[in-house]
TORKOL-4160 file (C-alpha; in steps of 0.2 Angstrom, whole numbers, padded with zeros to 4 digits, m for minus):
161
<pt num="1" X="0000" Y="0000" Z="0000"/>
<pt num="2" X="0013" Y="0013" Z="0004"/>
<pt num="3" X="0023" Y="0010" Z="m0013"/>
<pt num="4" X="0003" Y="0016" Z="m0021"/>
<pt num="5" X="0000" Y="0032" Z="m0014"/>
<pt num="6" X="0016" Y="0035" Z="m0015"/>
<pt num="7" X="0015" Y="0034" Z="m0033"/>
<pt num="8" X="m0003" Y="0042" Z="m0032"/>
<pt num="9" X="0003" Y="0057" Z="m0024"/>
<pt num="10" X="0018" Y="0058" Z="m0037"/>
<pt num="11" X="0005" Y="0060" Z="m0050"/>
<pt num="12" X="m0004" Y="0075" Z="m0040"/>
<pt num="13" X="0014" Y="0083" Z="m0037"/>
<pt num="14" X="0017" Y="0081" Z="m0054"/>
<pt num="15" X="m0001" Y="0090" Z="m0059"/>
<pt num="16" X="0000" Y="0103" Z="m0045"/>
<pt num="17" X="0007" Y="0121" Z="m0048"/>
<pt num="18" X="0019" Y="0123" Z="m0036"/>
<pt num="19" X="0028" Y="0107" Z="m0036"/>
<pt num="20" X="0025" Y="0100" Z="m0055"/>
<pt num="21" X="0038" Y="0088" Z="m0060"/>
<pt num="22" X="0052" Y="0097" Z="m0048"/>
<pt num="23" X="0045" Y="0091" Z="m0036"/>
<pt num="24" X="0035" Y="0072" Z="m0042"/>
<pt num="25" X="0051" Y="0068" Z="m0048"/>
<pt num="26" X="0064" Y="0069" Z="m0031"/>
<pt num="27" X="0048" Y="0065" Z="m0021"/>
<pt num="28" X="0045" Y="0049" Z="m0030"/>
<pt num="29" X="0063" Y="0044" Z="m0031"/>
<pt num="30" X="0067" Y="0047" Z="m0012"/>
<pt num="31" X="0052" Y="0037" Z="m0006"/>
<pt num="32" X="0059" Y="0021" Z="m0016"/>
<pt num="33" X="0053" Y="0023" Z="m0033"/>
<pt num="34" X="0065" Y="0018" Z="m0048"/>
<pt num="35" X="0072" Y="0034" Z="m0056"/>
<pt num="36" X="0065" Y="0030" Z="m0074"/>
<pt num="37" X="0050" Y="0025" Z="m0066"/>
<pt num="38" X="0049" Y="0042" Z="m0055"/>
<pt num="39" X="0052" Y="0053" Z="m0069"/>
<pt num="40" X="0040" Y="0041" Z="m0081"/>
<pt num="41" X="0027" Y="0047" Z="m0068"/>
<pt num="42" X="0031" Y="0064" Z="m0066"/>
<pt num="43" X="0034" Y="0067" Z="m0084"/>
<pt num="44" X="0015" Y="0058" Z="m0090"/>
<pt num="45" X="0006" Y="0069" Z="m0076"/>
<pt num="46" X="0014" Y="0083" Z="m0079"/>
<pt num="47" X="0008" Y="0083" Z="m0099"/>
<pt num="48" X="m0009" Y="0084" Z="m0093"/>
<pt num="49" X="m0008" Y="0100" Z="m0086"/>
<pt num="50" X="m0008" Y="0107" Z="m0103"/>
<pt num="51" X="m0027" Y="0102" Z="m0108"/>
<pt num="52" X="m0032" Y="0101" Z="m0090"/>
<pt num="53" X="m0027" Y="0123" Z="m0088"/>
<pt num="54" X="m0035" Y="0125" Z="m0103"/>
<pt num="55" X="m0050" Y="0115" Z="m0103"/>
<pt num="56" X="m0052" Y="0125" Z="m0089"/>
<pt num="57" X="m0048" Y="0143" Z="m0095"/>
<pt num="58" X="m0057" Y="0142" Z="m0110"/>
<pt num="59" X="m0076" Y="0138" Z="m0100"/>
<pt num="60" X="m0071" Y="0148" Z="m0087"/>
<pt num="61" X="m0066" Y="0163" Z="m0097"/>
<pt num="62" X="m0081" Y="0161" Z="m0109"/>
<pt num="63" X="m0093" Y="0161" Z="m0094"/>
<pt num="64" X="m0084" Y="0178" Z="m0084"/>
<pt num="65" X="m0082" Y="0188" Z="m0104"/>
<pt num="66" X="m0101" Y="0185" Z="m0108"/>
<pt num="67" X="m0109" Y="0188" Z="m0093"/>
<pt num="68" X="m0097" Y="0200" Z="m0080"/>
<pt num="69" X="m0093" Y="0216" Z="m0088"/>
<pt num="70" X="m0080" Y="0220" Z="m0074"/>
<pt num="71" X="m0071" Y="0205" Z="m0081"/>
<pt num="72" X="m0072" Y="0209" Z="m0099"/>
<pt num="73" X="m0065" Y="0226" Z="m0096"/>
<pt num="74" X="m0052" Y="0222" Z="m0085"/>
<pt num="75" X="m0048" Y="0204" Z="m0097"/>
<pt num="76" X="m0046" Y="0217" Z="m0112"/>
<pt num="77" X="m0035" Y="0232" Z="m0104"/>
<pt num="78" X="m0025" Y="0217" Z="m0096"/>
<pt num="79" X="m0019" Y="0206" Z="m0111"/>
<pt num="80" X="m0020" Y="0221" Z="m0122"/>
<pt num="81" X="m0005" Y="0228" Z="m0111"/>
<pt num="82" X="0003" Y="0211" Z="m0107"/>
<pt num="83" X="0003" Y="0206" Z="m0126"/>
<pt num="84" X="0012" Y="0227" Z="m0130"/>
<pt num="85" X="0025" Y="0222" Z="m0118"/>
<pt num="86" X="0029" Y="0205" Z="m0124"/>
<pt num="87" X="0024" Y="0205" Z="m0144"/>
<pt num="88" X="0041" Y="0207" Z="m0150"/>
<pt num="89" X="0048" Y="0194" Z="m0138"/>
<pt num="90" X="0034" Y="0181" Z="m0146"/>
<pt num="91" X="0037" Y="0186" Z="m0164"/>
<pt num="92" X="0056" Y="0184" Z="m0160"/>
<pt num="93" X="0056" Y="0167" Z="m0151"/>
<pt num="94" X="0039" Y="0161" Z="m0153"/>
<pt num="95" X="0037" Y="0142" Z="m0149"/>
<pt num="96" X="0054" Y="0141" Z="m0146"/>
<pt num="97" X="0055" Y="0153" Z="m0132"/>
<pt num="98" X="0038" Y="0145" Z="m0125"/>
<pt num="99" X="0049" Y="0127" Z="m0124"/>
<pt num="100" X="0063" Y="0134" Z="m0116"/>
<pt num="101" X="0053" Y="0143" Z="m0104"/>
<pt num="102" X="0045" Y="0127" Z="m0098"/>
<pt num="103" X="0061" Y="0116" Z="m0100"/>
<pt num="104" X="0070" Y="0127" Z="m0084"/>
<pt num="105" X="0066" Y="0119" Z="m0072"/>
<pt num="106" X="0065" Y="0134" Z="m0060"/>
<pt num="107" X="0053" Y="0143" Z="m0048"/>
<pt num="108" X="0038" Y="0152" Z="m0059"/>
<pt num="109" X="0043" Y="0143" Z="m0076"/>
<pt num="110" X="0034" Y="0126" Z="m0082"/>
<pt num="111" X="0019" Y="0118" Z="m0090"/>
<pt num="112" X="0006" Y="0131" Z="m0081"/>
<pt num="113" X="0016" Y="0146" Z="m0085"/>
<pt num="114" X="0018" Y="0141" Z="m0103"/>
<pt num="115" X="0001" Y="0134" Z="m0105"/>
<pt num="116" X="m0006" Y="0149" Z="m0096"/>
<pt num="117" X="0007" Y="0162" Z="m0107"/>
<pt num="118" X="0001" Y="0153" Z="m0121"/>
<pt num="119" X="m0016" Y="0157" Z="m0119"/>
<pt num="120" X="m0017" Y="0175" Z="m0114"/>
<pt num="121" X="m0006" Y="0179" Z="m0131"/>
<pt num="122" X="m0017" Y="0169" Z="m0140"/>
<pt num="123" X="m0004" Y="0158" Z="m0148"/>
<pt num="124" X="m0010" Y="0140" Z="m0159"/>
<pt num="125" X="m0016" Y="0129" Z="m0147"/>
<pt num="126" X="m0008" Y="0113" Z="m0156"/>
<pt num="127" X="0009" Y="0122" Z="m0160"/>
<pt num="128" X="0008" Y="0129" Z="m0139"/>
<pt num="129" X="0004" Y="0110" Z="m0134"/>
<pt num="130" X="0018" Y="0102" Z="m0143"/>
<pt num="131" X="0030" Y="0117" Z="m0136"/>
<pt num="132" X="0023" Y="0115" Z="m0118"/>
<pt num="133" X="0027" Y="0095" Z="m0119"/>
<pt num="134" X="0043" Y="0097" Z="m0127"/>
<pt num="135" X="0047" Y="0109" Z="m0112"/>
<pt num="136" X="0042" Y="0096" Z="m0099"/>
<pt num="137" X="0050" Y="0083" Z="m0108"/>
<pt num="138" X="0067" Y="0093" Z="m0106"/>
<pt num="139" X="0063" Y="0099" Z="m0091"/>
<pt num="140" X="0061" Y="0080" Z="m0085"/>
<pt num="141" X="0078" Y="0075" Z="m0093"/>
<pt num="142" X="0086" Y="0088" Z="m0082"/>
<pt num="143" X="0077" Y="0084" Z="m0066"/>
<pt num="144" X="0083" Y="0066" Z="m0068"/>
<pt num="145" X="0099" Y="0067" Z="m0074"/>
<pt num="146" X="0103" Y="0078" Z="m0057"/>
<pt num="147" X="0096" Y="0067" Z="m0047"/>
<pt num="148" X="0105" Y="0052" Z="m0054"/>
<pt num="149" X="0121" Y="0062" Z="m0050"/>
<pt num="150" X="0116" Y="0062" Z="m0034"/>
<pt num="151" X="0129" Y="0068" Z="m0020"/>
<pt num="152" X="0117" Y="0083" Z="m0014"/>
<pt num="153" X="0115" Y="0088" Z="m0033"/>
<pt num="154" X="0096" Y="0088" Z="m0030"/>
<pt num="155" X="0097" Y="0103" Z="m0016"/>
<pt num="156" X="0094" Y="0113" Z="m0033"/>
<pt num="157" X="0075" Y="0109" Z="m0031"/>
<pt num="158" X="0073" Y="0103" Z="m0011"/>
<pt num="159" X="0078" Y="0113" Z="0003"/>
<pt num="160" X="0084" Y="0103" Z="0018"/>
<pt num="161" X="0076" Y="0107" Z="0036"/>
């Protein structure tokens, strides 16, 4: 039983904001779990953060712009200002930078940033799906490859109380 939900909260960890495949990864591998096995789960639950986010902001955000007009104003001023600051960025790197964005494994950067970032700039959903997974798969090969070096390598992504 303890081998299941440890591999059951490894998926959760690896669809959850904070932590996504950072922290399903190390948490997998340190309670037992094989390393491929560890970042096969991490990596597989944190690809579904992609449709799940925006499954999500596309009812949600339909529901809000028809029938808030708070939220429509605010959703227009907002993305109108976010997409000045950023649209030569995009037309510069475009999917490239979206992958490399989620690929880091750091703090504020992965599949929720770049699915979110995505969809605020209103970039192809197909080409921003196959950048976010390329991203997580990368970001996974890093993550694993640190923690196979071992020797207090993965203090990168866990602090030690």
């Amino acid at each position: 039983m303890g081998e299941l939900s440890t591999v059951l909260f490894t998926l959760l960890l690896g669809i959850t904001p904070i932590s996504e495949l950072r922290g399903a990864i190390p948490y997998a591998f340190f309670n037992g779990i094989p390393l491929v096995t560890s970042a096969l789960l991490g990596c597989l639950s944190n690809l579904l953060v992609y449709p799940l986010v925006s499954f999500f902001l596309n009812i949600f955000h339909s529901f809000f712009y028809a029938r808030i007009g708070f939220y429509r104003r605010f959703f227009d001023h907002t993305i109108a200002r976010i997409r000045h600051k950023v649209e030569s960025k995009v037309t510069l790197y475009g999917m490239v930078g979206v992958t490399l964005f989620v690929a880091i494994p750091f703090p504020v950067t992965g599949a929720y940033s770049g699915t979110l970032g995505s969809w605020v700039l209103g970039l192809d959903k197909r080409k921003s799906f196959l950048a976010v997974s390329i991203g997580v798969l990368i970001s996974t090969i890093i993550v694993t490859v640190v923690l196979f070096l071992g020797n207090g390598a993965y203090s990168i992504w866990i602090k030690q109380v």
